[in-house]
N, C-alpha and C positions, 0 to 999 in steps of 0.2 A: 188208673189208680183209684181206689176207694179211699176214701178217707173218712173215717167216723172220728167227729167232738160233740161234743156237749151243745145243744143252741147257746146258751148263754155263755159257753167260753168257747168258741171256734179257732182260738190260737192256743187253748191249752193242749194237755193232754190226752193224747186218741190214739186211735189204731190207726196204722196206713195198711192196705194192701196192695201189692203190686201184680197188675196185669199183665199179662206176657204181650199185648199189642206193643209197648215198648222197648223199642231192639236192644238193648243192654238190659232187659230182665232176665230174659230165660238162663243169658251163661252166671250174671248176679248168684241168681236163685240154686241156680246148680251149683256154682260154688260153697256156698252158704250151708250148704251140707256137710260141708267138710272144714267149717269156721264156726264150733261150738260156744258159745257163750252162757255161763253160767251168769242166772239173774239174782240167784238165791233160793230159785225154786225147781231148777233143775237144767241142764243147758239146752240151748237153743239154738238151732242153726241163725246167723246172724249174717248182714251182708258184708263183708273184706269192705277195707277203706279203699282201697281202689273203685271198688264199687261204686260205693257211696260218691268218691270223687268224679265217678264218668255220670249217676245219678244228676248230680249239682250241674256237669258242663251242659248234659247233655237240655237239665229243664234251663239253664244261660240260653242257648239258641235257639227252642223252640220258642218261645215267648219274648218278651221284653223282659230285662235284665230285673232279675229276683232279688231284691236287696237281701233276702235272710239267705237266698243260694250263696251270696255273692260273701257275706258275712260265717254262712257253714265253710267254704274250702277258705278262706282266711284265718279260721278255728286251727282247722287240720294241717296249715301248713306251717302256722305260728308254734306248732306244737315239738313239728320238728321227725316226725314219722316218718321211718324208709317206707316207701314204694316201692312195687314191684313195677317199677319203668317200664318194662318190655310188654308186660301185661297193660298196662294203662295205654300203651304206646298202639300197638297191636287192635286192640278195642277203640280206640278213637280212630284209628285208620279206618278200622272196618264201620266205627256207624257214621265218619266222615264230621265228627267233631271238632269244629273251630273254635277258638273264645272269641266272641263278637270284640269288636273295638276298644269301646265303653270298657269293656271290663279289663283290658289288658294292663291297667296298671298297679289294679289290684292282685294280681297273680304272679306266682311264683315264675321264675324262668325255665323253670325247667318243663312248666305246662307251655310256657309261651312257646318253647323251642318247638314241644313235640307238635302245636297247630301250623307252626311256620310248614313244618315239614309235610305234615298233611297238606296244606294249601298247596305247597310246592310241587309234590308229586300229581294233585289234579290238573297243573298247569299243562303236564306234561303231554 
């Protein structure tokens, strides 16, 4: 991921871009063609909140726990947004996303459920 700010506000406003080295970019980025977003200036392909939500699990377990990750899927779920479950479901299968510990009490159940299941099927 590239990430351009400002030196003197490196928490404000930037650009991200994303690398396809990260295994939930390329199917994101493909989607996002067909998830237009008007900004005001004309639409944009944009990334699905599915996305966005396997984005947040996935930086949860590479690293030590992101308090602004952990704080963006409390956004999105406080909000109340269907999911496309089986897409989310399917996607964390295939890049083998867990929610670490720490963060399982901050998270909805319905993410909870889907890691239980992943953990469960590797036991096998």
């Amino acid at each position: 991921m590239i990430i351009g700010r400002r030196k003197e506000k490196e928490t404000g406003e930037g650009v991200d871009i994303l690398l396809p080295a990260v295994p939930w970019v390329t199917d994101a980025v493909n989607r996002a063609q067909s998830n237009l977003v008007d900004f005001g200036f004309g639409p944009v392909p944009a990334l699905s909140l599915e996305d966005v939500v396997l984005s947040k699990l996935y930086s949860l377990g590479a690293s030590q726990l992101r308090a602004k990750d952990l704080d963006d899927l409390q956004s999105i779920f406080a909000v109340g947004h269907e999911l496309d479950v089986p897409y989310l479901a399917g996607q964390m299968q295939r890049i083998e996303i867990t929610i670490p510990k720490a963060a399982r009490p901050l998270l909805p159940e319905t993410l909870l459920k889907l890691s239980r299941d992943i953990l469960r099927s590797r036991r096998k």
